[in-house]
CHARMM-style PDB file with segment names, atoms N, HN, CA, C and O in Angstrom:
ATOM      1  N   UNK     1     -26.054  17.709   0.218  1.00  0.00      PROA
ATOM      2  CA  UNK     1     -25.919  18.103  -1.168  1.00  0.00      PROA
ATOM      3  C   UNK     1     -24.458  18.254  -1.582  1.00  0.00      PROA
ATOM      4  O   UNK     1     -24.127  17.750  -2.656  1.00  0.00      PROA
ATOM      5  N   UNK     2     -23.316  19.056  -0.659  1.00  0.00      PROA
ATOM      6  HN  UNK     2     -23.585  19.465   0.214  1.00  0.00      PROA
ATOM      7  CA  UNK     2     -22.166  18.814  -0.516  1.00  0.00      PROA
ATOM      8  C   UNK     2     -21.269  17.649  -0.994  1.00  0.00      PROA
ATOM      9  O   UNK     2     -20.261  17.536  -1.691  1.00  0.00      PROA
ATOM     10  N   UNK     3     -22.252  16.682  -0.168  1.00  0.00      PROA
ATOM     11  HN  UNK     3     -23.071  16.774   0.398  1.00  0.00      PROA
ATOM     12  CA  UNK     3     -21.481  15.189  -0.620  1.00  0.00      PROA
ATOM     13  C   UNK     3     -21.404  14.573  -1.643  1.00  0.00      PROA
ATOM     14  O   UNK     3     -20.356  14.100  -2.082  1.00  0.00      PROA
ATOM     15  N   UNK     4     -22.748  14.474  -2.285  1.00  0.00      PROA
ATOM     16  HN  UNK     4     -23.599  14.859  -1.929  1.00  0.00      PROA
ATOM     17  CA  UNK     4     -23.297  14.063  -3.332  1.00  0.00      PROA
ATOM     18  C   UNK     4     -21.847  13.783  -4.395  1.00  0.00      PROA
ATOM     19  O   UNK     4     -21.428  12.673  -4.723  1.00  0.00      PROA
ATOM     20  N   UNK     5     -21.195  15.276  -4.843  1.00  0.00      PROA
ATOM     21  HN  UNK     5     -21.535  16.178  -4.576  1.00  0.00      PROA
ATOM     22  CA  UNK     5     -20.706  14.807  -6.103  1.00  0.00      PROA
ATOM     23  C   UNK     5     -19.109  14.709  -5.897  1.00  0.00      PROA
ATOM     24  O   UNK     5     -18.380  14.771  -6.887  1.00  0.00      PROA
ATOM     25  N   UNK     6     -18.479  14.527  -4.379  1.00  0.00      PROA
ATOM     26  HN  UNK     6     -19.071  14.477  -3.574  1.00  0.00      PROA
ATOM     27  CA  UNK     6     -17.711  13.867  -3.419  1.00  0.00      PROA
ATOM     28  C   UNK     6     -17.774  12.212  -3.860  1.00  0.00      PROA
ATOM     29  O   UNK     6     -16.858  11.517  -4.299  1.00  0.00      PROA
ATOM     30  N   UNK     7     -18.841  11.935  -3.650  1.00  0.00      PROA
ATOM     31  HN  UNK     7     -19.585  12.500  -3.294  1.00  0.00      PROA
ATOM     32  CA  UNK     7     -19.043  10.269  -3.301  1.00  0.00      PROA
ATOM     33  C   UNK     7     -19.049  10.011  -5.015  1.00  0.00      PROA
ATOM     34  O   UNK     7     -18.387   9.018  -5.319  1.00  0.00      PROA
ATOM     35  N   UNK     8     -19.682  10.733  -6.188  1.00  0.00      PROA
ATOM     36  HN  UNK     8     -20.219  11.539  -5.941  1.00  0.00      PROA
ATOM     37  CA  UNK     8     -19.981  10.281  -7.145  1.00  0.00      PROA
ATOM     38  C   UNK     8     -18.280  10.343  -7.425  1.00  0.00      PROA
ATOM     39  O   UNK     8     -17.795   9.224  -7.260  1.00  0.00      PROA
ATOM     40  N   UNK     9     -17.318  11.323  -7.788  1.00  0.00      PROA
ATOM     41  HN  UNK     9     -17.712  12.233  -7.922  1.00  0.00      PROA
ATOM     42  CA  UNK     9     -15.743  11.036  -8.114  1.00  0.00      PROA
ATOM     43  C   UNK     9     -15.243  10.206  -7.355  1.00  0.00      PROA
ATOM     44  O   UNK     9     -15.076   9.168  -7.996  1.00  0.00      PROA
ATOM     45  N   UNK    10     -14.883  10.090  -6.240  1.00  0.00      PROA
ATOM     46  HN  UNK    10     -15.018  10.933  -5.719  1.00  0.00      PROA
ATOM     47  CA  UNK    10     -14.883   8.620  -5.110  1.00  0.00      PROA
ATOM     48  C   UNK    10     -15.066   7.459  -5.908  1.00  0.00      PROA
ATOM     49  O   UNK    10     -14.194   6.795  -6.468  1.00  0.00      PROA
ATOM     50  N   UNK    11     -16.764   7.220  -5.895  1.00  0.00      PROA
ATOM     51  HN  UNK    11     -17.473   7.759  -5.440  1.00  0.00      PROA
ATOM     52  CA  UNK    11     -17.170   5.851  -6.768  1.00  0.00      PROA
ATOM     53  C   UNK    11     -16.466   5.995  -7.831  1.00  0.00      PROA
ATOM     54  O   UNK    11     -15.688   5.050  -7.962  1.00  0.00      PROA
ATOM     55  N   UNK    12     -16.405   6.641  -8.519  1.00  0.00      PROA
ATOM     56  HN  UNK    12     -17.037   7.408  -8.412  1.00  0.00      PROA
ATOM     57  CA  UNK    12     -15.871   6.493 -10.326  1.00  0.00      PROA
ATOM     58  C   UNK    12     -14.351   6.715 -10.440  1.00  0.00      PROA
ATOM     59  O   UNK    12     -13.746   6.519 -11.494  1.00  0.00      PROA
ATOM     60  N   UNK    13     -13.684   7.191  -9.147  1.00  0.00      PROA
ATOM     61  HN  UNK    13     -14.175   7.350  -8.291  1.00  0.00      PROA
ATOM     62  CA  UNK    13     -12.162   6.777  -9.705  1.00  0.00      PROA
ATOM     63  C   UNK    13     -11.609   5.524  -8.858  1.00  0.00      PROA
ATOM     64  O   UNK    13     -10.484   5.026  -8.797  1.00  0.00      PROA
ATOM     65  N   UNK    14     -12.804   5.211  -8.239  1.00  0.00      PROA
ATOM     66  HN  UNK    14     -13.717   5.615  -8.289  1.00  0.00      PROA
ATOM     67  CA  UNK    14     -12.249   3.670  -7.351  1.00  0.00      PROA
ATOM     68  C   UNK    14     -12.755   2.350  -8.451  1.00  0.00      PROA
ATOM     69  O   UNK    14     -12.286   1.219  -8.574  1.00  0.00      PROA
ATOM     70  N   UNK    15     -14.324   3.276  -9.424  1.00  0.00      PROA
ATOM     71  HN  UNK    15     -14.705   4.195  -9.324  1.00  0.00      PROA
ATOM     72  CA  UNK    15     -14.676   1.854 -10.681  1.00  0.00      PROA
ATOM     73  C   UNK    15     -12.784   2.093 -11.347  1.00  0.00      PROA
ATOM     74  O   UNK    15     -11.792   1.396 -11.132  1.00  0.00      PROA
ATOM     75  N   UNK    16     -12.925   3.186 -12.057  1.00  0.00      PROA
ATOM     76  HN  UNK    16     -13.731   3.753 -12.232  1.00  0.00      PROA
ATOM     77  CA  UNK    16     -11.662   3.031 -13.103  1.00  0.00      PROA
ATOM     78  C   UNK    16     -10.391   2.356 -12.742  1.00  0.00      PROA
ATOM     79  O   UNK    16      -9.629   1.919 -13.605  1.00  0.00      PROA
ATOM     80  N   UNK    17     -10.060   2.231 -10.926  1.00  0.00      PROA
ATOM     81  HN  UNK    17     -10.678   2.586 -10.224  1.00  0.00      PROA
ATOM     82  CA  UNK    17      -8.830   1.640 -10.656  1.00  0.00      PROA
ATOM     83  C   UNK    17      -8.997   0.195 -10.631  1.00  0.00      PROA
ATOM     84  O   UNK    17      -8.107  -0.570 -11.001  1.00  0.00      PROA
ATOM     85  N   UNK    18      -9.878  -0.099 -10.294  1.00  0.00      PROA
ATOM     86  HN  UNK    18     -10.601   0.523  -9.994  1.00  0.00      PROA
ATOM     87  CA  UNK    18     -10.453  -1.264 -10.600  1.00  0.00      PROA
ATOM     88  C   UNK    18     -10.864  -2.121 -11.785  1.00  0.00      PROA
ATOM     89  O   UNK    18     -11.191  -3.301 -11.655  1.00  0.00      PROA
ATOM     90  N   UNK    19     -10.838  -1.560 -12.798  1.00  0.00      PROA
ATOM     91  HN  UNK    19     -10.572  -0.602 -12.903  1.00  0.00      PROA
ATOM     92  CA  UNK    19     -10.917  -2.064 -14.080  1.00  0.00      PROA
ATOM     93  C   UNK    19      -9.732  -1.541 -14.574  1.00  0.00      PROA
ATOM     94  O   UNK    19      -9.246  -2.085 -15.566  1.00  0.00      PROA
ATOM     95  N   UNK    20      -8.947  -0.204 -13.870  1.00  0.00      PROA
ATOM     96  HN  UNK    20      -9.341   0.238 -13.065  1.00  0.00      PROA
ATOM     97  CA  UNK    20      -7.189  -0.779 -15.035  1.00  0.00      PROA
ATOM     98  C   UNK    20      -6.751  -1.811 -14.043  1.00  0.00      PROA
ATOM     99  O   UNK    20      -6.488  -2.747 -14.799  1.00  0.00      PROA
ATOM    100  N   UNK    21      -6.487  -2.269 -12.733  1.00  0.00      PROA
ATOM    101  HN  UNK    21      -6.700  -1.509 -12.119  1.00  0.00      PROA
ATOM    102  CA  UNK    21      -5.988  -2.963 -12.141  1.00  0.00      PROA
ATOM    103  C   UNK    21      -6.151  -4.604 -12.872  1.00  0.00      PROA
ATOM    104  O   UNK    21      -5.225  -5.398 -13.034  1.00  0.00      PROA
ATOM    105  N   UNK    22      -7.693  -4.828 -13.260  1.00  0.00      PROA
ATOM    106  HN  UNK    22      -8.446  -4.183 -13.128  1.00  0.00      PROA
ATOM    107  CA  UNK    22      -7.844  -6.030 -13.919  1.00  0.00      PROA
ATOM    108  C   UNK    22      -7.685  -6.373 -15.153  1.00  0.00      PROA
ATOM    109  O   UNK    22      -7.819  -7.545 -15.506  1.00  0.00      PROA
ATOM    110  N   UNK    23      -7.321  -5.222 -16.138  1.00  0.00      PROA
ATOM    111  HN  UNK    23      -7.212  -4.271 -15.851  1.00  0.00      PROA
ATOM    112  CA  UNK    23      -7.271  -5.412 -16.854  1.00  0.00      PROA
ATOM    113  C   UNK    23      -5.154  -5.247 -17.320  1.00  0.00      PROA
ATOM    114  O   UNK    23      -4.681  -5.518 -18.424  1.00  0.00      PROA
ATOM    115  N   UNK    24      -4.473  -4.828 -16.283  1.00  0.00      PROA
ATOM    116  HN  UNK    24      -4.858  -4.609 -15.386  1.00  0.00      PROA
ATOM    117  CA  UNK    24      -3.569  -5.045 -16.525  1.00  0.00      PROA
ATOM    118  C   UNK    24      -2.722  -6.279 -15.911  1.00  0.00      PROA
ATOM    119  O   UNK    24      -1.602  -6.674 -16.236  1.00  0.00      PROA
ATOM    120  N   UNK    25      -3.703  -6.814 -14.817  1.00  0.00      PROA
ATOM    121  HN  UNK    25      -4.613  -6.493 -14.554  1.00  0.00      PROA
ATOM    122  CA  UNK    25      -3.529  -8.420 -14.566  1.00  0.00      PROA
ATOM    123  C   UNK    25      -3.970  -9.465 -15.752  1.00  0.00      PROA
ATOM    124  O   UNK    25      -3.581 -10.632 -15.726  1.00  0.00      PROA
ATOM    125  N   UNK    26      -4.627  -9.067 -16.564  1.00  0.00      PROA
ATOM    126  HN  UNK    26      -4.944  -8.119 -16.585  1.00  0.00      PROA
ATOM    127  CA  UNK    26      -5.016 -10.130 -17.513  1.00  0.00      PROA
ATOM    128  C   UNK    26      -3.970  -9.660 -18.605  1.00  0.00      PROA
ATOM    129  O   UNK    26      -3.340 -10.587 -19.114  1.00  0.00      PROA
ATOM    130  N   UNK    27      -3.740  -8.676 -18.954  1.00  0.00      PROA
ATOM    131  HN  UNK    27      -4.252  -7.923 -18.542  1.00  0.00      PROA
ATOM    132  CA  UNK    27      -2.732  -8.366 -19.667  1.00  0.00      PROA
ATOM    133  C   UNK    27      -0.973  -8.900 -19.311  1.00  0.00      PROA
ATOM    134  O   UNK    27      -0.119  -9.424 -20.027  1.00  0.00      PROA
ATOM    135  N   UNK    28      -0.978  -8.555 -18.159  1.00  0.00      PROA
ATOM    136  HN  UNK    28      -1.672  -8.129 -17.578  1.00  0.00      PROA
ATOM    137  CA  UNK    28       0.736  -8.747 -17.909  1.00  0.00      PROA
ATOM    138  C   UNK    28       0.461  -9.908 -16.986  1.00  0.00      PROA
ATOM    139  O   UNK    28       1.116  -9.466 -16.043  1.00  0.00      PROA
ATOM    140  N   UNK    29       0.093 -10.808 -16.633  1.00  0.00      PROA
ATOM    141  HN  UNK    29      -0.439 -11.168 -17.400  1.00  0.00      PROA
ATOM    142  CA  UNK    29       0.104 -11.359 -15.119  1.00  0.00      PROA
ATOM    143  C   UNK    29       1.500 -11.348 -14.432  1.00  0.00      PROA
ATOM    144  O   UNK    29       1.600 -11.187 -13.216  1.00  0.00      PROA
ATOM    145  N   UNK    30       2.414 -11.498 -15.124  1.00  0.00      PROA
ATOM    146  HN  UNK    30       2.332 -11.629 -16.112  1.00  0.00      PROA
ATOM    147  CA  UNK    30       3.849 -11.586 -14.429  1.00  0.00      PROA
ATOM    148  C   UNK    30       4.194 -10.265 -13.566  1.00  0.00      PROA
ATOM    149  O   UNK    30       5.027 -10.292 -12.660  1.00  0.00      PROA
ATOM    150  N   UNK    31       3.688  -9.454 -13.823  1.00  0.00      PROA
ATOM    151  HN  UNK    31       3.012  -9.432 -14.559  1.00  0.00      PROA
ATOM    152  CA  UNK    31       4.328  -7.988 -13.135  1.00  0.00      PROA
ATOM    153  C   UNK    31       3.125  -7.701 -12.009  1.00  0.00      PROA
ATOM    154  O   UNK    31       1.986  -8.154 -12.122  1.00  0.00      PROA
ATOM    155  N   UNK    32       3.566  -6.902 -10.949  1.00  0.00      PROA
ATOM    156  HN  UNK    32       4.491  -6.533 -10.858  1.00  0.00      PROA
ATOM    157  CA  UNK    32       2.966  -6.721  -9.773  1.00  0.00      PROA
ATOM    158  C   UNK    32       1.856  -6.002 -10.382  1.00  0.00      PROA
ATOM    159  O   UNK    32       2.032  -5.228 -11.323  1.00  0.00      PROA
ATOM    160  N   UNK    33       0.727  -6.237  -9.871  1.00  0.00      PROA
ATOM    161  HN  UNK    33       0.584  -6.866  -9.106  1.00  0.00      PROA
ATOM    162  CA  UNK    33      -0.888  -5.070 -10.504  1.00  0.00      PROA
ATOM    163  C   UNK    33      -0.875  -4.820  -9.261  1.00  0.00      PROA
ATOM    164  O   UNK    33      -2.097  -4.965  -9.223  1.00  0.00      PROA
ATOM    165  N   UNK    34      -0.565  -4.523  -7.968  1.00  0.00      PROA
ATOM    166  HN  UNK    34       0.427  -4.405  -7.999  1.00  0.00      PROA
ATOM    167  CA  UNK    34      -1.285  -3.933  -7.133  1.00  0.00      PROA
ATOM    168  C   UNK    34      -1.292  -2.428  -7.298  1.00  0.00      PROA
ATOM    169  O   UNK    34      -0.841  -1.867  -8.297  1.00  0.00      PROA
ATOM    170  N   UNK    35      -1.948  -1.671  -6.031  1.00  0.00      PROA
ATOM    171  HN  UNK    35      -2.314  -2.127  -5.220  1.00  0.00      PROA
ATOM    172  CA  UNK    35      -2.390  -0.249  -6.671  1.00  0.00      PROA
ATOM    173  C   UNK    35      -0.850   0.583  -6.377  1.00  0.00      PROA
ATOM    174  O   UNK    35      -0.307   1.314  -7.205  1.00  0.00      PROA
ATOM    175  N   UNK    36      -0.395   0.317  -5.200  1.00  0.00      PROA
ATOM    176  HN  UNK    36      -0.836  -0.277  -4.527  1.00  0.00      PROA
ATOM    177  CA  UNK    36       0.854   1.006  -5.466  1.00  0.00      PROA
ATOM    178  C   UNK    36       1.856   0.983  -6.522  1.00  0.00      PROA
ATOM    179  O   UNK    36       2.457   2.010  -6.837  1.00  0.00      PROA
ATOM    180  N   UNK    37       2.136  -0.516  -7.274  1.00  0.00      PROA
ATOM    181  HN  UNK    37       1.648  -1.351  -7.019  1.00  0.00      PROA
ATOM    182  CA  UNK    37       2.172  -0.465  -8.477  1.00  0.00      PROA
ATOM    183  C   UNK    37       1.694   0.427  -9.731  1.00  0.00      PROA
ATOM    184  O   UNK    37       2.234   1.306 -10.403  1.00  0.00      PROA
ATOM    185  N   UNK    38       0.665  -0.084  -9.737  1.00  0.00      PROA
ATOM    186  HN  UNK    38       0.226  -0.798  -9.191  1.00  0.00      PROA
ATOM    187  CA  UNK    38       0.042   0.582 -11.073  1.00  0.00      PROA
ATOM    188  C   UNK    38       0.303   2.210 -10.676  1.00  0.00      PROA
ATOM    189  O   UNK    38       0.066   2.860 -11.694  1.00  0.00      PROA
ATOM    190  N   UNK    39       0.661   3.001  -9.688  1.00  0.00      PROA
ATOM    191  HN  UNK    39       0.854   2.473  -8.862  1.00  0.00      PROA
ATOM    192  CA  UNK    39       0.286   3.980  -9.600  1.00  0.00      PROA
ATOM    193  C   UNK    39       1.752   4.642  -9.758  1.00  0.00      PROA
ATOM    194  O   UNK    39       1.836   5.805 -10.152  1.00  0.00      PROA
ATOM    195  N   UNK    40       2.829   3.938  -9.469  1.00  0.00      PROA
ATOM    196  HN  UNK    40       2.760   2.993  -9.150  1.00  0.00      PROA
ATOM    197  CA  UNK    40       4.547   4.010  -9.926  1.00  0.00      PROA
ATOM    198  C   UNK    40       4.311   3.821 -11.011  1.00  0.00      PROA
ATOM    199  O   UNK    40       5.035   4.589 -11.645  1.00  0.00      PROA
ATOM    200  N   UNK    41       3.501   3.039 -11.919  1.00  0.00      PROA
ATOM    201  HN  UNK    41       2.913   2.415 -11.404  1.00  0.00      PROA
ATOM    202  CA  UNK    41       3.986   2.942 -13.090  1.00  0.00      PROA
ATOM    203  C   UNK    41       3.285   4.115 -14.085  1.00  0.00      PROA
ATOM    204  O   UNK    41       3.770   4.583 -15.115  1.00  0.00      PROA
ATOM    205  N   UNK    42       1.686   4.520 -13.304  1.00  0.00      PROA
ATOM    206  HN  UNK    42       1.292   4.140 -12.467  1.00  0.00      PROA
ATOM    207  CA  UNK    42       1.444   5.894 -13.843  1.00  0.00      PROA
ATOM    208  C   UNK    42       2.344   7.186 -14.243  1.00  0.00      PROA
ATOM    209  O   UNK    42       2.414   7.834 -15.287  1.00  0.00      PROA
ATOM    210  N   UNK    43       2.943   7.290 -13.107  1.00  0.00      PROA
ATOM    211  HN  UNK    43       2.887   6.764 -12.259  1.00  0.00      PROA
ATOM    212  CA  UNK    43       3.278   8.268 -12.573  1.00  0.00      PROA
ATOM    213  C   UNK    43       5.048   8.183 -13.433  1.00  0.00      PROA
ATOM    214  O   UNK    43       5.709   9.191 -13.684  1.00  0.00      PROA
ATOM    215  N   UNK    44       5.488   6.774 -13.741  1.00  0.00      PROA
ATOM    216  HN  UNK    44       4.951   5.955 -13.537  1.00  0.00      PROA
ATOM    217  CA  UNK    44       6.770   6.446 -14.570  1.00  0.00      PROA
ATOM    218  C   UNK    44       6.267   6.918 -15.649  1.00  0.00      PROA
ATOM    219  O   UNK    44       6.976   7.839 -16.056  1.00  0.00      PROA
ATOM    220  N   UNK    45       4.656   6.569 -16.846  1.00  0.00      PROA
ATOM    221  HN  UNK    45       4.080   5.821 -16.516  1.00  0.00      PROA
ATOM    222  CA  UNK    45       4.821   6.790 -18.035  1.00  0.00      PROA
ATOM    223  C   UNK    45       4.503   8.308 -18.181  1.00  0.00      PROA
ATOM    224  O   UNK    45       4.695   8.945 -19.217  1.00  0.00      PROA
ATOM    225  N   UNK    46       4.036   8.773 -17.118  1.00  0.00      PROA
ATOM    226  HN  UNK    46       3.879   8.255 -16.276  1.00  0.00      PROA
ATOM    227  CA  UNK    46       3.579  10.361 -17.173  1.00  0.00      PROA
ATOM    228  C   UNK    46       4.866  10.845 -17.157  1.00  0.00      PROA
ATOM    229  O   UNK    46       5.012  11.572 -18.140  1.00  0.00      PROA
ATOM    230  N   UNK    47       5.821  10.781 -16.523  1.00  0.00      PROA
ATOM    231  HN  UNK    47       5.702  10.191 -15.724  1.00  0.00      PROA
ATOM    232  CA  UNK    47       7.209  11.373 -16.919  1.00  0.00      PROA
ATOM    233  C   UNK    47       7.271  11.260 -18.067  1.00  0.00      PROA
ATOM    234  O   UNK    47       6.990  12.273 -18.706  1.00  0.00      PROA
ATOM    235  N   UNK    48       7.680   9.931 -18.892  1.00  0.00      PROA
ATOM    236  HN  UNK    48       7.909   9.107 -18.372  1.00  0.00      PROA
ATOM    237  CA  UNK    48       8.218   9.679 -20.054  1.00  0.00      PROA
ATOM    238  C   UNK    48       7.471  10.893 -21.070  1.00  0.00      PROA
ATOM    239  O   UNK    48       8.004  11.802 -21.707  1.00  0.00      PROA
ATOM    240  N   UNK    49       6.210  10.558 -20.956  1.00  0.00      PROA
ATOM    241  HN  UNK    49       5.777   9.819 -20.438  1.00  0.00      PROA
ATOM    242  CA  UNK    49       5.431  11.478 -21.758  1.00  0.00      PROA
ATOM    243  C   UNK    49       5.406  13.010 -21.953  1.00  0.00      PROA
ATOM    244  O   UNK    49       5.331  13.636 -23.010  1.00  0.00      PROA
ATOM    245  N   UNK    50       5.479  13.423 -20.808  1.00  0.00      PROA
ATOM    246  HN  UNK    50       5.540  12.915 -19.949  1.00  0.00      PROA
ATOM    247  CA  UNK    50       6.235  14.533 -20.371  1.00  0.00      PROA
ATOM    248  C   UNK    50       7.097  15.121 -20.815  1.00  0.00      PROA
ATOM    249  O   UNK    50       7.075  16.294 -21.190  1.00  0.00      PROA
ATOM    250  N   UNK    51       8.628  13.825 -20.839  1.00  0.00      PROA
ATOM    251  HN  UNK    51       8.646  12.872 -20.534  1.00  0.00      PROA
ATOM    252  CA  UNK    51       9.738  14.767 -20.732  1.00  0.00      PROA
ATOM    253  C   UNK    51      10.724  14.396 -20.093  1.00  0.00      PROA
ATOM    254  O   UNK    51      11.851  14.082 -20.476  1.00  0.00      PROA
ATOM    255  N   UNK    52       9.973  14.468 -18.434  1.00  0.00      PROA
ATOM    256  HN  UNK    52       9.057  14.724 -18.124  1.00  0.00      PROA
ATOM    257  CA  UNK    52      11.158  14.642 -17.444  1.00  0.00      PROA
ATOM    258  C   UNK    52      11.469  13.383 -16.880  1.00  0.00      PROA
ATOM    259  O   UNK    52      10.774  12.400 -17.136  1.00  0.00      PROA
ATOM    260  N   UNK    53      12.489  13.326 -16.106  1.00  0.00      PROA
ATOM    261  HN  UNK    53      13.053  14.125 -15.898  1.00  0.00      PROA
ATOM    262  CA  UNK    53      12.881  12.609 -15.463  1.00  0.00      PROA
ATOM    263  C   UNK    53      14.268  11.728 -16.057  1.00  0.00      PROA
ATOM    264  O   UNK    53      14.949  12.348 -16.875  1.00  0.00      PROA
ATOM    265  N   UNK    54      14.766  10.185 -15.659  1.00  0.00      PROA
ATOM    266  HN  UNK    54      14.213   9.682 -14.995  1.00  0.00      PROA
ATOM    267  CA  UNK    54      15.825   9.530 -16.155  1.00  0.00      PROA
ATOM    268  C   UNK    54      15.537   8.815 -17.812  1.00  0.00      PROA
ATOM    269  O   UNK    54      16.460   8.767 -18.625  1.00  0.00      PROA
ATOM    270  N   UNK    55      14.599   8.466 -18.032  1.00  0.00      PROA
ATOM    271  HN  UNK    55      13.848   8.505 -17.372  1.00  0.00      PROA
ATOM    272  CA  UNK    55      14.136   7.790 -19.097  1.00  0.00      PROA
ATOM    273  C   UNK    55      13.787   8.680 -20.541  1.00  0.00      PROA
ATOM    274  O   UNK    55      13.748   8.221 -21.682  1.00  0.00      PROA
ATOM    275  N   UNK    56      13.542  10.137 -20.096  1.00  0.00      PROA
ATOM    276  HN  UNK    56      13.574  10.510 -19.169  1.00  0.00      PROA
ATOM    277  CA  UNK    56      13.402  11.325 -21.366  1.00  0.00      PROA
ATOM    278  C   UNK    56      14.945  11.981 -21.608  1.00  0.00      PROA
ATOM    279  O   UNK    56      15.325  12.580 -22.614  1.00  0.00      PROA
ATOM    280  N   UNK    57      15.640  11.717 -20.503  1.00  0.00      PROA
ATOM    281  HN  UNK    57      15.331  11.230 -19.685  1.00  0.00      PROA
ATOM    282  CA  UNK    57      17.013  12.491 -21.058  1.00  0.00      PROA
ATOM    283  C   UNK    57      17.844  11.311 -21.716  1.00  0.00      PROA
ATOM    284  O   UNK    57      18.865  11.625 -22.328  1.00  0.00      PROA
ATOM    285  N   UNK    58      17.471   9.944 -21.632  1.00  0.00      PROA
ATOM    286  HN  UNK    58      16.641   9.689 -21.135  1.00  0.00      PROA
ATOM    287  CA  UNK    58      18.722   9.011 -22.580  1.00  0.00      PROA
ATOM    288  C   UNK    58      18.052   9.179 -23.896  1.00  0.00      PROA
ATOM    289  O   UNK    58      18.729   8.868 -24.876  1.00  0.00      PROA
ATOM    290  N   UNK    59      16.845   9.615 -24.097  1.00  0.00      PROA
ATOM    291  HN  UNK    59      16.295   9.868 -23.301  1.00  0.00      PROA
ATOM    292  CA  UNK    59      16.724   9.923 -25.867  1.00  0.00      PROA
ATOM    293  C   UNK    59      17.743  10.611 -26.718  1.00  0.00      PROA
ATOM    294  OT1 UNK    59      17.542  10.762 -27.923  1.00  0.00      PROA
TER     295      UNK     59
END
């Protein structure tokens, strides 16, 4: 019973990486989609959005 809703977030954030992964290959093809990618580039616009980091202080 434990597992159950383990495996259900599991399945559903491995569907969602999987459909931004393809859908930002059909979008950009030139730029790397793999997951370490996409996940630098998360983690780049979550700064921006944010605030912090090199890209919020040249505003």
């Amino acid at each position: 019973r434990f597992i159950d809703p383990l495996f259900a977030i599991g399945t559903g954030l491995a569907a969602t990486a999987l459909k931004i992964q393809r859908e930002q290959r059909e979008k950009y093809p030139e730029q790397d989609n793999s997951f370490p990618a996409l996940w630098h580039k998360a983690l780049r616009l979550n700064r921006i959005y944010w605030g912090y980091g090199d890209e919020a202080a040249k505003r």
